[in-house]
C-alpha positions as CSV (number, residue, x, y, z in Angstrom):
1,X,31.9,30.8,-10.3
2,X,32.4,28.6,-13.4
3,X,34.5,26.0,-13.9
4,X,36.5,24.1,-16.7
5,X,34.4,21.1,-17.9
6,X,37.6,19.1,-17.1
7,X,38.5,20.7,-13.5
8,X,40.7,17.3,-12.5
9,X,42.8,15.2,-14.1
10,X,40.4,12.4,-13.2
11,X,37.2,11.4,-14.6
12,X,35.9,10.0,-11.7
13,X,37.0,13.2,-9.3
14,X,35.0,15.6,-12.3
15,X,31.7,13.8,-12.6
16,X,31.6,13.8,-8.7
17,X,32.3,17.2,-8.8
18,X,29.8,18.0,-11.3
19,X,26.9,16.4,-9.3
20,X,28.2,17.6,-6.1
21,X,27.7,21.3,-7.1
22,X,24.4,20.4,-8.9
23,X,22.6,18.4,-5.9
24,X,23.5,22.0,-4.2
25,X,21.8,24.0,-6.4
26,X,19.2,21.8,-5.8
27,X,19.0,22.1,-2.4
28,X,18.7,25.5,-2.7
29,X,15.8,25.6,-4.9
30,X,13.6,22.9,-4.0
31,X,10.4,23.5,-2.3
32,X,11.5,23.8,1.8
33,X,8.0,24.5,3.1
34,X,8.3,20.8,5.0
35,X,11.5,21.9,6.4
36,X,11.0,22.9,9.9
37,X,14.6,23.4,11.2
38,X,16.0,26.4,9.0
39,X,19.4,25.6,10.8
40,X,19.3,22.1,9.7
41,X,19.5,22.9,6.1
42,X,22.4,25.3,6.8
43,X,24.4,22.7,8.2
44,X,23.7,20.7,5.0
45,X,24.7,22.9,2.8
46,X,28.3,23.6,4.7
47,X,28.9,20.1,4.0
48,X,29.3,21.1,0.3
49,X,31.9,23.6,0.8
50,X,34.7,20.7,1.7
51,X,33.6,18.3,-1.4
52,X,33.3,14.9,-1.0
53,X,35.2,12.0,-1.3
54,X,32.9,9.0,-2.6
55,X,29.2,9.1,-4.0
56,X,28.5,7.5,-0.9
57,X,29.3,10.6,1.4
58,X,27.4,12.9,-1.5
59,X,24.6,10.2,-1.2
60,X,24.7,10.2,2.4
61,X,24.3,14.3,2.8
62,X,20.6,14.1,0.6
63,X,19.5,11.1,2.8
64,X,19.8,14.4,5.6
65,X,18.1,16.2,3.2
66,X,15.8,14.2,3.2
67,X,15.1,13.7,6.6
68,X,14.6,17.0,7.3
69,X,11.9,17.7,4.6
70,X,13.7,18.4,1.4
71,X,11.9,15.2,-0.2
72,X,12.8,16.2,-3.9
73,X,16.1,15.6,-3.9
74,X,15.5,11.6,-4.0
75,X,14.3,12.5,-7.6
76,X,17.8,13.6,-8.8
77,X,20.3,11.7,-6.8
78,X,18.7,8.1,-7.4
79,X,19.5,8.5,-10.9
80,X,23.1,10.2,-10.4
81,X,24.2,7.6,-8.2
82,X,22.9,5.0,-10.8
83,X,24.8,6.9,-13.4
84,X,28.2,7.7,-11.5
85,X,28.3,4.1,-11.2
86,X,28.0,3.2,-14.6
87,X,29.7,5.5,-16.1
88,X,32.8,4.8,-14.0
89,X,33.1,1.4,-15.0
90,X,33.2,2.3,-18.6
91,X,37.0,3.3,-18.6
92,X,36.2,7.3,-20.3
93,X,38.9,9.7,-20.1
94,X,37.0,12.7,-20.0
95,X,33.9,13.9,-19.7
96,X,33.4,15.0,-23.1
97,X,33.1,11.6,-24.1
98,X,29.7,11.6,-22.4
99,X,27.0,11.6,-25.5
100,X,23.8,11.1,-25.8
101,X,24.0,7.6,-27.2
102,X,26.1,6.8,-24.1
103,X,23.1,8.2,-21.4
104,X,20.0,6.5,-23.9
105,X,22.2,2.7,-23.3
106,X,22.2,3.7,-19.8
107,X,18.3,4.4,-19.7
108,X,17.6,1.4,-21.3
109,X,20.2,-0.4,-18.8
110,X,18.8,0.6,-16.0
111,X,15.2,1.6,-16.1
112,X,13.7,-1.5,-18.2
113,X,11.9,-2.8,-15.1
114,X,11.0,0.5,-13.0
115,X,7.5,2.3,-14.0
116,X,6.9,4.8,-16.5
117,X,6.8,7.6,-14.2
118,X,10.0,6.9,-12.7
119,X,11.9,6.7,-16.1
120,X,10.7,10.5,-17.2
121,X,12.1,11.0,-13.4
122,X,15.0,9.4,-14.5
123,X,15.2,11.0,-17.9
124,X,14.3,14.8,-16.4
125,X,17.3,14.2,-13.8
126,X,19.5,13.5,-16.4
127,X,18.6,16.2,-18.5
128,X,18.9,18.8,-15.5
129,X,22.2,17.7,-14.8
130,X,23.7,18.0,-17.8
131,X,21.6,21.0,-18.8
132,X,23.5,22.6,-15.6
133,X,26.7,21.8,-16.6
134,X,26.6,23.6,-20.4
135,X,25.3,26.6,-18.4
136,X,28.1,26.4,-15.7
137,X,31.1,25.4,-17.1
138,X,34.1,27.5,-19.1
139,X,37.5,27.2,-19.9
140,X,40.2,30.3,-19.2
141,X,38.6,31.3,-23.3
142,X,35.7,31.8,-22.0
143,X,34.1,29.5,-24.0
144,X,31.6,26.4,-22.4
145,X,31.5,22.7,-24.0
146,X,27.4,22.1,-24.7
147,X,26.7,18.0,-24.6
148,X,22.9,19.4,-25.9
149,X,21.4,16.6,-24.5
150,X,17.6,15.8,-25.5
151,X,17.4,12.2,-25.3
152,X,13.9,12.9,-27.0
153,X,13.7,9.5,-29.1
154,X,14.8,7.5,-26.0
155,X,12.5,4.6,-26.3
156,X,12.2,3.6,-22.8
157,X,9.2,5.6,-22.6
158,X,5.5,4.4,-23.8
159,X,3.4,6.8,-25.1
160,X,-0.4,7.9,-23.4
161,X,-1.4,5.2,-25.4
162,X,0.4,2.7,-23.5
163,X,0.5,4.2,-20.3
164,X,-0.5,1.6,-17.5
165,X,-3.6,1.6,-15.3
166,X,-3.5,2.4,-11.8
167,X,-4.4,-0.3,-9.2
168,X,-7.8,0.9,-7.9
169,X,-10.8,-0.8,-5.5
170,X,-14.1,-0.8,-7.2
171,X,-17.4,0.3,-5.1
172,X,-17.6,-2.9,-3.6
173,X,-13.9,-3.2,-2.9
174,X,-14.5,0.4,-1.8
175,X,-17.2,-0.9,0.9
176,X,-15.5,-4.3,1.9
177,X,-12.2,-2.2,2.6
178,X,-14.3,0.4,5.1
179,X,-15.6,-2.6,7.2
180,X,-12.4,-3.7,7.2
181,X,-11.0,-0.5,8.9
182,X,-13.3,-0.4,11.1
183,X,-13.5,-4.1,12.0
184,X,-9.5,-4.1,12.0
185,X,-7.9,-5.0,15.2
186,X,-4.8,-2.8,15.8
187,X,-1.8,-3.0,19.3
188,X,-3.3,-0.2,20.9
189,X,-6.6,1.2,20.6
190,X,-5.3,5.1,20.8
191,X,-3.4,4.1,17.5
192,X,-6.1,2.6,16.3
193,X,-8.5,5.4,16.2
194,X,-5.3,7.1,14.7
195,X,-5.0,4.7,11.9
196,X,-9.2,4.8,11.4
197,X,-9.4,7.8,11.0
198,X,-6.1,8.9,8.7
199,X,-7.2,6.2,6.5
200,X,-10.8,7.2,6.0
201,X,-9.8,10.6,5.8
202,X,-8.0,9.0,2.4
203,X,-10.6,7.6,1.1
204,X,-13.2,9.8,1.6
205,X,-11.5,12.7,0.0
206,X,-8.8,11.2,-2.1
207,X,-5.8,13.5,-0.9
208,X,-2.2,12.2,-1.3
209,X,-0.9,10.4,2.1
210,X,1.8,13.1,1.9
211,X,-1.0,15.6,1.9
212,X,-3.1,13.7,5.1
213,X,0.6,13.5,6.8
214,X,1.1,16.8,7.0
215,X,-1.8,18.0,7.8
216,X,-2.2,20.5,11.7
217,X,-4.8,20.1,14.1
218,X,-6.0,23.5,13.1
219,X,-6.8,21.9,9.4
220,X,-10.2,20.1,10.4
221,X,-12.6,21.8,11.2
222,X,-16.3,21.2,11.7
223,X,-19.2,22.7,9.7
224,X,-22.6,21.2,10.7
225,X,-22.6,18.0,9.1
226,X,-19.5,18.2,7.5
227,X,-15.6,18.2,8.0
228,X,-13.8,21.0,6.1
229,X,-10.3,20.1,5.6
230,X,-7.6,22.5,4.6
231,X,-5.0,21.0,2.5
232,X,-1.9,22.0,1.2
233,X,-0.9,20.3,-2.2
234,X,1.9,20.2,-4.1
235,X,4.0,23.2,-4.9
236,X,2.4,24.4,-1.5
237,X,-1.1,25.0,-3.3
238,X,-3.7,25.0,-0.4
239,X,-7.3,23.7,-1.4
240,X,-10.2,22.2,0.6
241,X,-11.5,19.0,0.9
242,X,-15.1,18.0,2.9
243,X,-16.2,14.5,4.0
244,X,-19.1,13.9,6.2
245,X,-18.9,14.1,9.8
246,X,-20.7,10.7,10.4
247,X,-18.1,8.7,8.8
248,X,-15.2,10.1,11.1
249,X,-16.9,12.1,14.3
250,X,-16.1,8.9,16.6
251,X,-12.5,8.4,15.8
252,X,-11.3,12.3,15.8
253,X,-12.8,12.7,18.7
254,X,-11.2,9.5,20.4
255,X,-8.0,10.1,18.5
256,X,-7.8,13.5,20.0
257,X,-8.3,12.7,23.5
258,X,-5.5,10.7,23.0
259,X,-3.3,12.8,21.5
260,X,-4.0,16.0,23.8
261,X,-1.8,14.2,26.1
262,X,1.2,14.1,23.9
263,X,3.9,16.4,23.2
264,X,3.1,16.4,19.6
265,X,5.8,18.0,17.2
266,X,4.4,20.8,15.0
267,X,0.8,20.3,16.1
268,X,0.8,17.5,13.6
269,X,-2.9,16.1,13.1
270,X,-1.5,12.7,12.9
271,X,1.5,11.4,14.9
272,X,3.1,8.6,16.2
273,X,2.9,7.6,20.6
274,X,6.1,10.3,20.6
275,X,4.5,12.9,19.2
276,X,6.7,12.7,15.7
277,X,5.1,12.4,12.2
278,X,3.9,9.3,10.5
279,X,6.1,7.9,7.2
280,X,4.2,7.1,4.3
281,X,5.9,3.2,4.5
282,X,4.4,2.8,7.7
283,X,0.8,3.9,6.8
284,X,1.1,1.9,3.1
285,X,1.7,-1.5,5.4
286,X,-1.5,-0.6,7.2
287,X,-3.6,-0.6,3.9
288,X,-1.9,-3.5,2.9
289,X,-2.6,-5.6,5.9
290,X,-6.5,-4.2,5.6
291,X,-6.8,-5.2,2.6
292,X,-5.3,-8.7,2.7
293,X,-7.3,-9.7,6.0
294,X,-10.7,-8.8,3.4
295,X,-9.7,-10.8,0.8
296,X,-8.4,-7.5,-1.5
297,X,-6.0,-8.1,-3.6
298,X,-4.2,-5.5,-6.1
299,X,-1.7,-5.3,-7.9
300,X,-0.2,-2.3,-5.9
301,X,-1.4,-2.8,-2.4
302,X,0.0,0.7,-1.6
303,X,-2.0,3.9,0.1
304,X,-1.6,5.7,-2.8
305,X,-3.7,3.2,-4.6
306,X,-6.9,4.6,-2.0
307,X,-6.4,8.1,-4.0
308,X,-7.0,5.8,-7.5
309,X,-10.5,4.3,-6.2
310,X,-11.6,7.8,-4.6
311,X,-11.0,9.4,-8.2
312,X,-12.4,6.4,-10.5
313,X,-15.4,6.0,-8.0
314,X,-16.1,9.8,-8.4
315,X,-15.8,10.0,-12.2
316,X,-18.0,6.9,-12.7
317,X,-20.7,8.6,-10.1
318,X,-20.2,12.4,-11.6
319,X,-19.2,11.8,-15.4
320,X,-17.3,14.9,-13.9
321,X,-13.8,15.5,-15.2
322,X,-13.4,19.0,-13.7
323,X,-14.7,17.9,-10.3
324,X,-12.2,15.0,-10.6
325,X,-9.6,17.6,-11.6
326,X,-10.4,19.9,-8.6
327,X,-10.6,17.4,-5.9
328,X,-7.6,15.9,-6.3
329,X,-5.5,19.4,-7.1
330,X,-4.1,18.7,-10.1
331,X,-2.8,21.7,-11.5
332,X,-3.6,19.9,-15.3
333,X,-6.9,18.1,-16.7
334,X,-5.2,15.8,-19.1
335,X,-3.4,14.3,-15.3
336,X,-7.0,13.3,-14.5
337,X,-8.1,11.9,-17.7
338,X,-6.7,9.0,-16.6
339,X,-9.7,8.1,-14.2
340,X,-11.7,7.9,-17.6
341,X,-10.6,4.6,-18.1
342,X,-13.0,2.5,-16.6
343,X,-16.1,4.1,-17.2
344,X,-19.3,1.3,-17.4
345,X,-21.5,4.0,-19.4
346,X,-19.8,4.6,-22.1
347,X,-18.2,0.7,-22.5
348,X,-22.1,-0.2,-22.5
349,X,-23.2,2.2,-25.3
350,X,-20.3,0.7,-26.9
351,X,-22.6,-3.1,-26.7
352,X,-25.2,-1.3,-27.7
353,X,-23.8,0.5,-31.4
354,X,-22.2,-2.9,-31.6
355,X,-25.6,-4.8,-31.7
């Protein structure tokens, strides 16, 4: 069913109307694979059928969502929220009076200090949202008001020329930061085979923390000297990943004695003392305590930054962009062209034309 761009007389009632009904047909096509209580979602999306009263209760519904697996929608109602509330306090009549000048001040508002990747988040929410109003609404004509919104020379975006470096360990960072796993003292020394072992698993293979956190017990398995690991990347794209037994043998094996007496939810590989999945925050403030007790200090202390020094360790060793491409999934090679930016090779035959 379509609606008149306009549907109340107020402009606050419409935009919240508007992004009500799009952060539904969100929900409905977003990846659900993570979502392990079907029911759960249907009880979301009956909330939707009343409206809401406030951007809080809208914002409140896709913190359920995300609860319960549906991590996109973070990625669309950040930025909403961010907008309802600016564009509220501008006084506008209608929503017509939306234009792109209006949603570029608003970018450049709000986005100057977050990171490049999260203003094209920002911009690509923004462009759905609207996008999905020019196709949905119509007046009793039958004829739909299009705000044709590109924002394509928005210039709160650098180019690839001035894209920022990721924090990453170099070998010997790499080494130190090993030792200091294993040399860590954690609460419990269950847990602490736990945290070993997700953690090396990390660095050894350079899959996402979302990717290790979700991993089943029937994912790792051993062939002779080696761990094959079946992961599941994004979009649900399965691939494999292999470390060397040696470097993990001792804490699977004590992590799993420990955990075969838990009720563990969803055969998770990795699970908290109740049996219920890990949260990326929780293993992030590990790495950053490991690396601050060795003296390792980045600017983003993060687990994500273990992923960066797996790939620019491998494409300095391998001179191997494929391999890089195909070890970390990326769907596209230019995404791992980025790990070419430290190599020592090619900066030294630079000396050498120099001279």
């Amino acid at each position: 069913m379509r609606y008149t761009i306009d549907y109340f007389d107020d402009f606050e009632k419409n935009l919240l109307f508007w992004m009500e009904r799009f952060i539904y047909s969100k929900i409905n096509s977003l990846s659900n694979h993570q979502v392990k209580n079907k029911q759960a979602i249907l009880n979301v999306l009956a909330k939707f059928r009343g409206g809401f009263d406030s951007m809080d209760s809208l914002q409140c519904v896709c913190k359920e969502c995300r609860n319960i697996g549906l991590i996109g929608i973070n990625t669309y109602i950040s930025p909403l929220s961010k907008l309802y509330e600016y564009l509220t306090q501008l006084g506008l009549e209608s929503l017509k009076n939306i234009d792109e000048e209006l949603l570029k001040e608003f970018l450049t508002v709000h986005t100057s200090s977050l990171s490049d990747a999260t203003k094209k988040n920002y911009r690509m929410a923004l462009l759905n949202f609207f996008g999905f109003i020019d196709k949905q609404n119509e007046d009793e004509q039958g004829t739909s008001y299009n705000f044709r919104i590109e924002l394509k020379n928005w210039g709160g975006l650098r180019g690839k020329s001035g894209q920022k470096l990721p924090s990453f360990m170099n070998e010997e960072e790499v080494h130190r930061f090993i030792e200091g796993i294993n040399n860590f003292t954690f609460k419990h020394q269950d847990l602490g085979a736990r945290n070993r072992l997700l953690l090396k698993v990390i660095i050894y293979t350079g899959i996402r923390v979302g990717e290790a956190l979700a991993l089943k017990i029937k994912d790792i398995m051993l062939d002779g000297e080696f761990y094959l690991i079946q992961v599941r990347g994004k979009g649900n794209k399965p691939r494999v990943v292999m470390l060397k037994s040696k470097n993990i043998f001792r804490d699977l094996t004590l992590w799993k004695s420990a955990r075969d007496t838990m009720q563990v939810e969803d055969d998770f590989l990795f699970c908290n003392h109740k049996g219920k999945k890990l949260t990326q925050a929780y293993i992030s403030r590990i790495v950053e305590q490991i690396l601050l007790s060795n003296g390792i200090r980045k600017e983003k202390n993060g687990a994500h930054m273990l992923r960066h020094s797996f790939a620019t360790l491998l494409y300095q060793k391998s001179q191997d962009l494929v391999l890089v491409q195909e070890a970390l999934g990326h769907a596209n090679l230019d995404t791992s062209r980025i790990y070419m930016h430290f190599d020592k090779k090619k900066l030294k035959n630079t000396t050498e034309i120099i001279n």
